[in-house]
C-alpha positions in Angstrom: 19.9 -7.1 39.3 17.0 -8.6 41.0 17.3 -5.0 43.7 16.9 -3.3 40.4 13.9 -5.2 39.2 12.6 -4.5 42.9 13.0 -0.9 42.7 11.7 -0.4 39.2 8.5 -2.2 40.2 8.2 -0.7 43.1 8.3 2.9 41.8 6.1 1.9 39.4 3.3 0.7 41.9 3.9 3.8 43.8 3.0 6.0 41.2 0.4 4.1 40.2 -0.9 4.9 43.7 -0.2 8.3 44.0 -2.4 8.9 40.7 -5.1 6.7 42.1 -5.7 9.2 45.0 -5.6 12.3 42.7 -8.7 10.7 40.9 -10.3 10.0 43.9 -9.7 13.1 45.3 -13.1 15.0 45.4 -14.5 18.5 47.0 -17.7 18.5 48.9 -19.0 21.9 47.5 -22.8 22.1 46.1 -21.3 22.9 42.6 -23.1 21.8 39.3 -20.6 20.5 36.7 -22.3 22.1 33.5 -20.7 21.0 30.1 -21.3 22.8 26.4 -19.9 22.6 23.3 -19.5 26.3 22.6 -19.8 26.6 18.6 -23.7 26.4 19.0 -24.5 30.1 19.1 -26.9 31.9 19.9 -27.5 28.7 22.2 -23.3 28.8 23.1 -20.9 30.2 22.1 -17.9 32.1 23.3 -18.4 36.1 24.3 -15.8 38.1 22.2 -12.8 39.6 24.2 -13.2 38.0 27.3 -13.8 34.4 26.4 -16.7 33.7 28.3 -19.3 31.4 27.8 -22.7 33.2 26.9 -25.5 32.3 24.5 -29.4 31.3 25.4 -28.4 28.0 27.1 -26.0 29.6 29.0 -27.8 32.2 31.2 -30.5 30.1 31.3 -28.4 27.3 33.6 -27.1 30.0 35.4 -30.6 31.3 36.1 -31.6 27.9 37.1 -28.7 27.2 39.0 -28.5 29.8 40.8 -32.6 29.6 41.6 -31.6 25.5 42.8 -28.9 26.9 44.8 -26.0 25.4 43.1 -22.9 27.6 41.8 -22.7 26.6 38.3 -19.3 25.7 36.8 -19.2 25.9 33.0 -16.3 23.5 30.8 -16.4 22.3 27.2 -15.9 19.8 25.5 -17.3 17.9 22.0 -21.2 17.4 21.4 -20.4 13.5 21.2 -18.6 13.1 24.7 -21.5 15.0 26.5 -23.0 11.9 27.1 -20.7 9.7 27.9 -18.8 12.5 30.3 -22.0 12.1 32.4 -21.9 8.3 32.4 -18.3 8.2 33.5 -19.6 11.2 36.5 -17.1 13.6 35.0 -20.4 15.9 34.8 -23.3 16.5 36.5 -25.4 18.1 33.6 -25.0 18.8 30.1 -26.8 21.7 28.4 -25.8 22.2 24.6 -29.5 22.5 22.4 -29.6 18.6 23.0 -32.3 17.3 21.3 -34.6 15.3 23.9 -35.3 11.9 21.8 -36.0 8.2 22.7 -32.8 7.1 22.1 -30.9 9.9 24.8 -33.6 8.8 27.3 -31.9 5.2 27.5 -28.7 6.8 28.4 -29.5 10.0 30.6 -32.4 11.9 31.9 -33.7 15.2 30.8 -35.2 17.7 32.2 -38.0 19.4 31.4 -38.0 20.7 27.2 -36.9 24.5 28.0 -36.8 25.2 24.1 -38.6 24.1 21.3 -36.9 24.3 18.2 -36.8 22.3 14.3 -34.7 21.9 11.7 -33.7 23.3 8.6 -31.7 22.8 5.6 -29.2 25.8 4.1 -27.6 25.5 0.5 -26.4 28.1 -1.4 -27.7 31.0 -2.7 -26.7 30.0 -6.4 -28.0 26.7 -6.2 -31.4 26.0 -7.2 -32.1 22.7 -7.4 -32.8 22.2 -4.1 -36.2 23.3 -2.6 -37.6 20.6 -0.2 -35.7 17.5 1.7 -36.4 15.5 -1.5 -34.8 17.0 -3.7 -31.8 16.4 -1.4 -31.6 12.6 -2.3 -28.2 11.6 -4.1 -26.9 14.3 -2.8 -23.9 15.4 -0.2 -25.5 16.8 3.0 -23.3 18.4 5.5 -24.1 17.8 9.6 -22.9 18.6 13.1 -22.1 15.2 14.3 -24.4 13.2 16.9 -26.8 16.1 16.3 -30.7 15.8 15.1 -30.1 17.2 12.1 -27.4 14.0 11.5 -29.9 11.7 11.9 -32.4 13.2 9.4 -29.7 13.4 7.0 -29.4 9.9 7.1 -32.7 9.3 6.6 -32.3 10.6 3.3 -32.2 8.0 0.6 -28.8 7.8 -1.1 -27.5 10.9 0.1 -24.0 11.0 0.8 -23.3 12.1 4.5 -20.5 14.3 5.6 -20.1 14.4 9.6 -18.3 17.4 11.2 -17.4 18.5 15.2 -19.1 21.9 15.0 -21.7 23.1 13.2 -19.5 25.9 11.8 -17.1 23.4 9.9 -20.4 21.9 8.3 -21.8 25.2 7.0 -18.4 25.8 5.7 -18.2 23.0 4.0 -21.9 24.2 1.9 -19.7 27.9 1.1 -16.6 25.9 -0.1 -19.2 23.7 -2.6 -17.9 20.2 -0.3 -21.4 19.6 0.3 -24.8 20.5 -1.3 -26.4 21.9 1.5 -26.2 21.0 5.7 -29.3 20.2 8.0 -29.1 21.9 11.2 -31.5 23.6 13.9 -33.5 26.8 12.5 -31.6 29.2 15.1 -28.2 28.2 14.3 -28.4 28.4 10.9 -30.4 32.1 11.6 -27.4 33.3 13.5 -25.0 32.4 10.9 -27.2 33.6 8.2 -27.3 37.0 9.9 -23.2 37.0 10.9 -23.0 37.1 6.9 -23.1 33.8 5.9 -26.5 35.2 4.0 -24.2 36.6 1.2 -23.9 33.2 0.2 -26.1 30.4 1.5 -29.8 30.7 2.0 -32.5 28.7 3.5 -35.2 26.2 1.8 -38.0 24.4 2.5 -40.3 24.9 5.7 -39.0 23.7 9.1 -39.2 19.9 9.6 -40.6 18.1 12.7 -40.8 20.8 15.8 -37.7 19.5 18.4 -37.8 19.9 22.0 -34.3 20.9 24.2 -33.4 19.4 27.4 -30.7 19.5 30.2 -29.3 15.9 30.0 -28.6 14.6 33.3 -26.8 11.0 34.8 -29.5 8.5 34.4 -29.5 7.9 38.3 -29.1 11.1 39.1 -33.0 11.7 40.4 -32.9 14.3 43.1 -30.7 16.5 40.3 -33.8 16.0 37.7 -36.3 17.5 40.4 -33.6 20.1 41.0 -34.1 21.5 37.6 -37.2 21.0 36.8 -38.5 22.6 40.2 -35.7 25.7 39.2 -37.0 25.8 35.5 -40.7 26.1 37.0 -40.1 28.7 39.4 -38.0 30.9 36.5 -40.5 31.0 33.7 -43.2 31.8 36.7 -41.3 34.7 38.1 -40.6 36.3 34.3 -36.4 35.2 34.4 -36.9 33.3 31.3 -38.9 35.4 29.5 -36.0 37.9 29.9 -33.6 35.6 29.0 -35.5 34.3 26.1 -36.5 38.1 24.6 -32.6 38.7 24.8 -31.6 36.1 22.4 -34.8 35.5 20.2 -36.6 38.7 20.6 -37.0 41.2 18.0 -34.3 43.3 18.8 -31.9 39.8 18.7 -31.3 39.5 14.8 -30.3 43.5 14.6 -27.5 43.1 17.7 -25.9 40.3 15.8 -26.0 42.2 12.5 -24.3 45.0 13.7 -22.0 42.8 16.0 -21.0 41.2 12.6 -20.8 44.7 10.8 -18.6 45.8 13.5 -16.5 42.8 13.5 -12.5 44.0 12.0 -11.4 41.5 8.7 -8.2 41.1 7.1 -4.9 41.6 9.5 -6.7 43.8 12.0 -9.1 40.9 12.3 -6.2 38.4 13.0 -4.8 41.1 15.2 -7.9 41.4 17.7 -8.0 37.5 18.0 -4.4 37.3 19.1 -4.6 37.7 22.8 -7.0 34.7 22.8 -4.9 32.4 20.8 -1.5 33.0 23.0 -3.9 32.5 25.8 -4.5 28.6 24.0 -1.4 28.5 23.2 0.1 29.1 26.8 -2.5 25.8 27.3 -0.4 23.7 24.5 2.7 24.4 25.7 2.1 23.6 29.1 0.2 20.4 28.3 3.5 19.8 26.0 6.2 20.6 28.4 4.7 18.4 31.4 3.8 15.8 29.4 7.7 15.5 27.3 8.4 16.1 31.0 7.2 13.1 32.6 7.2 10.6 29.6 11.2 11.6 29.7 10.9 9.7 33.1 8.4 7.3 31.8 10.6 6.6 28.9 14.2 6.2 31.0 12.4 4.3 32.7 10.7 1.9 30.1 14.2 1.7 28.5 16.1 0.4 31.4 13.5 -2.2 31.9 13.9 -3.6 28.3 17.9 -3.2 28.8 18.1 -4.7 32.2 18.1 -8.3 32.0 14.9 -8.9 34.1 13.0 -10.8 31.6 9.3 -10.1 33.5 10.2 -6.7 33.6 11.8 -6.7 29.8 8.0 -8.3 28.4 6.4 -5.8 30.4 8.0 -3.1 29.0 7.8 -4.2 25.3 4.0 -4.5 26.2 3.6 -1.4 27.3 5.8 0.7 24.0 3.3 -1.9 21.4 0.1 -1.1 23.1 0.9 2.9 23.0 2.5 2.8 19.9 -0.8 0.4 18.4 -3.2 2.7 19.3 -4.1 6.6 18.8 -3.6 9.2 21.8 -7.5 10.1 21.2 -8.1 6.5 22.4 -6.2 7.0 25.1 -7.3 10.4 26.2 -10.8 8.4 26.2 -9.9 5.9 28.0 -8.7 7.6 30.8 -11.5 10.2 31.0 -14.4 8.1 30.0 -13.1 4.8 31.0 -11.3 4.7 33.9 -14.2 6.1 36.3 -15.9 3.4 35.8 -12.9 1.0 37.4 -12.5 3.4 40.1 -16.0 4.7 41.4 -14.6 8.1 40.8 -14.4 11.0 38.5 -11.0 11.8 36.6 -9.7 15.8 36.8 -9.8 16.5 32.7 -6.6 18.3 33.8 -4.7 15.1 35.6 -6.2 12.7 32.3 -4.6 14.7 29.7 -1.7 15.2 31.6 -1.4 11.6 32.5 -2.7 10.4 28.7 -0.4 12.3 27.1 2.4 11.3 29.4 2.2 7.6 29.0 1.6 8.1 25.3 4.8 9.9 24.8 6.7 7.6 27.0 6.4 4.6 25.1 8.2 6.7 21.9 10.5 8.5 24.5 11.6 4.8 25.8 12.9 3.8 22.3 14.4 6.6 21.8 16.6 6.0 25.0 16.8 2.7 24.1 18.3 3.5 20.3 20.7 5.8 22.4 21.6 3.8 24.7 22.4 1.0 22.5 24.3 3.2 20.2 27.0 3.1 23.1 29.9 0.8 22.0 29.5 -2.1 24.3 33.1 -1.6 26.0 32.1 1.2 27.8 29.8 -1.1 29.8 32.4 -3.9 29.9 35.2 -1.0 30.9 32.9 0.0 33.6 32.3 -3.1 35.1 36.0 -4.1 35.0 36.5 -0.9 37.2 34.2 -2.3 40.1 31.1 -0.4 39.2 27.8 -2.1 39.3 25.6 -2.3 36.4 23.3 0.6 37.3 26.8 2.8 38.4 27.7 2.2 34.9 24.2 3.0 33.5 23.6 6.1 35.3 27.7 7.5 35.5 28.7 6.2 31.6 26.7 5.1 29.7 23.2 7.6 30.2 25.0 10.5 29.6 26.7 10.2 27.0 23.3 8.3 25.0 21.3 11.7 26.5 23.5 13.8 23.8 22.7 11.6 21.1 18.8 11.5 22.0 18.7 15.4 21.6 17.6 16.1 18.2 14.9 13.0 18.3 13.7 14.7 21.5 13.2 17.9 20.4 11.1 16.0 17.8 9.1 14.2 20.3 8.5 17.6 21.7 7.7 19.1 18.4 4.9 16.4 17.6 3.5 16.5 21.5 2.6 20.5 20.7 0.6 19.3 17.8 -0.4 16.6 19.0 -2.0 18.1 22.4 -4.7 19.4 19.9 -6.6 16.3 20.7 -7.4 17.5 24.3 -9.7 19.7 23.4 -12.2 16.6 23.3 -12.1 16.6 27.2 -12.9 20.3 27.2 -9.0 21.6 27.3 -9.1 25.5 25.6 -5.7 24.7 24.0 -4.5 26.6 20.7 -6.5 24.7 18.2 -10.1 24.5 19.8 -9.4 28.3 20.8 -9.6 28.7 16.7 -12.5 26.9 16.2 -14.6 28.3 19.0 -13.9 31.9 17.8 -14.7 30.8 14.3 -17.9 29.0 15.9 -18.7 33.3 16.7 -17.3 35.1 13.7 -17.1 32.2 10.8 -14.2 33.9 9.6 -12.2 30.4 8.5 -9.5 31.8 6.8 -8.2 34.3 9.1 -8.6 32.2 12.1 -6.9 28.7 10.8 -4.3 31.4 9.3 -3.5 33.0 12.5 -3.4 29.5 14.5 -1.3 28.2 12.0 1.4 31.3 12.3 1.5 31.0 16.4 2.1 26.9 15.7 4.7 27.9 13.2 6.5 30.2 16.0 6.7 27.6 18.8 7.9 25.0 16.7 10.6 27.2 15.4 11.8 28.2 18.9 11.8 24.5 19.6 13.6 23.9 16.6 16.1 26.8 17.5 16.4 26.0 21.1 17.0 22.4 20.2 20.2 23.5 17.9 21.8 25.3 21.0 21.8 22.4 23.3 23.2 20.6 20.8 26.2 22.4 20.0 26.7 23.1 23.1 27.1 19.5 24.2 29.3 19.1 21.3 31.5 21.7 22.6 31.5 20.4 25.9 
């Protein structure tokens, strides 16, 4: 018993070690770690078909970068982790029509404004009771959370504020009558207005209180801030970002998104042409899924044997573990070992290895009782027969009694399974393309809700049916057998 308890802990402490070194592994390339939150167009936003980032902000870092002499690598991830990604050193810059205001500056530096923009409210075209920002008091305003336009929403007196992740979701919520109108920067709301969101929502009121962009940088980070600011200065003298700035705010800008958005298929075709990208996301979820069922099964055999096996420091460590993952939510998590765990370590976290490694642990702790409800379901003979026969207690574990508790733990595990596709969704907030944030960055382009959320919903609805299905073959097959 006590070479059991040595081994467990042991392997535990040795994976504990391997992961630490994958954190701290780190590449010594001039590379700028950019971070977006794609659903801003014509700032960012994904380009149709190939799924590239693109937008104003976009070639503007790659102009800069490029001119600094950095290769620019582009992720997403949520407007409200941008920040705290830099603090935790995850990124080196983020770039995503971030408002430069006395509050950011505590956390991170900008660089020089490279856009000057102000906000605007949008209601609907059949409302007319609201003309100014006063007339928007007691009412339900719609906002992009963490934004600019947030905050002067909540300035509002008595209005009722509704906070959403993209900026689409809020100006959705003024078309489905959820909200009386949204406050948001002039050129967002311009871009949808001229994708066809002007058949039904218009704008009111004259701009409010001109806003200046930065780049938001680590708040130590002062040889990056010159960087910039030097590459910034050198583009708008040699005529790169007038070029740049004609070709999304020009004259001829409004007209190519009008007849991008005339072009753009509806109905089935629509659903059709957006396909290929969500089985691209979807390839994403399942492999997040698979590896981390895969290694919380090991986690969770693990986890169970502890509680089973006598060693009463290893049994309350185990029961620790299953009430603290079980108590809180796998967003938490996911935070905690993105955001949180550079700080312990002096080192950045590969979003890959933390939502591999979040998602593992998290399923563990539910994999672990569902071994332990197996295993426990085992009449208690078979242990006692075992022993009787000179087999050690782990002999009898892993010959008798595991197997026969792995064809009970079947259909619970094809649940657990099940729930970790749907459940991967939530990776998306460390800037993971999965199924889900692959919907709401196309509808971030195209605003077309229905057909999107419909077509995600059908390519959920055929994994979890082949799960389903797959699930029912192993088990009649171990029946049979």
């Amino acid at each position: 018993m006590k070479k059991l308890c040595f081994l467990i802990m042991t392997s535990i402490m040795m994976l504990c070690l391997s992961f630490s070194h994958l954190c701290m592994a780190a590449t010594q390339e001039k590379v700028l770690r950019v971070a977006t939150e794609p659903s801003f167009a014509p700032f960012e936003f994904q380009e149709e078909g190939s799924g590239e980032f693109t937008g104003f902000d976009m070639e503007l870092i790659r102009a800069v970068g490029k001119q600094a002499g950095y290769k620019v690598v582009i992720s997403n991830m949520g407007f409200d982790a941008l920040i705290p990604a830099l603090k935790a050193k995850n990124i080196d810059l983020a770039i995503a029509g971030m408002t430069i205001t006395e509050e950011r500056k505590q956390q991170v530096l900008f660089s020089d404004p490279y856009y000057t923009s102000g906000l605007i409210i949008m209601t609907r075209k059949d409302n007319d009771s609201i003309k100014s920002i006063k007339d928007l008091e007691g009412k339900v305003v719609a906002a992009q959370i963490g934004t600019s336009g947030e905050k002067k929403a909540r300035s509002i007196k008595n209005a009722k504020i509704v906070s959403f992740n993209t900026n689409s979701e809020a100006s959705m919520e003024v078309v489905n009558k959820g909200a009386d109108a949204s406050i948001n920067d002039a050129p967002v709301v311009g871009y949808y207005l001229v994708q066809g969101g002007d058949k039904t929502c218009k704008t009111v009121g004259e701009k409010m209180e001109a806003e200046e962009y930065g780049m938001a940088m680590r708040i130590d980070n002062i040889q990056l801030q010159k960087d910039i600011n030097k590459a910034l200065a050198e583009i708008k003298a040699n005529g790169e970002y007038d070029k740049i700035y004609k070709k999304w705010f020009g004259e001829e800008a409004n007209a190519t998104a009008k007849a991008q958005a005339q072009k753009q298929a509806t109905g089935l075709s629509f659903m059709i042409d957006i396909l290929p990208l969500l089985l691209q996301g979807a390839g994403i979820t399942i492999e997040v899924s698979a590896l981390s069922v895969f290694f919380g099964l090991l986690i969770g055999l693990a986890v169970a044997i502890a509680r089973l096996s006598g060693c009463k420091p290893l049994s309350i460590l185990a029961a620790c573990y299953v009430d603290f993952i079980r108590g809180t939510p796998l967003l938490v998590q996911i935070f905690l070992v993105y955001f949180a765990l550079p700080n312990i370590i002096g080192h950045r976290v590969d979003p890959f290895f933390a939502a591999i490694s979040a998602c593992s642990v998290n399923s563990g702790a539910y994999v672990a009782e569902i071994f332990r409800g197996g295993i426990q379901s085992i009449d208690r003979g078979q242990m006692e027969a075992g022993r009787s026969l000179g087999l050690t207690w782990w002999q009898t574990m892993k010959f008798i009694i595991i197997p026969q508790a792995f064809k009970r733990i079947i259909p619970p595990m094809g649940n657990e399974f099940i729930a970790m596709l749907k459940d991967s969704s939530l990776v998306s907030v460390i800037g993971f393309e999965e199924l889900t944030r692959r919907g709401q960055l196309i509808i971030a382009r195209t605003y077309a809700s229905f057909e999107v959320w419909l077509a995600v919903a059908f390519v959920y609805l055929i994994m979890t049916f082949a799960v389903s299905r797959l699930v029912g073959i192993m088990e009649k097959r171990m029946k049979t057998e």
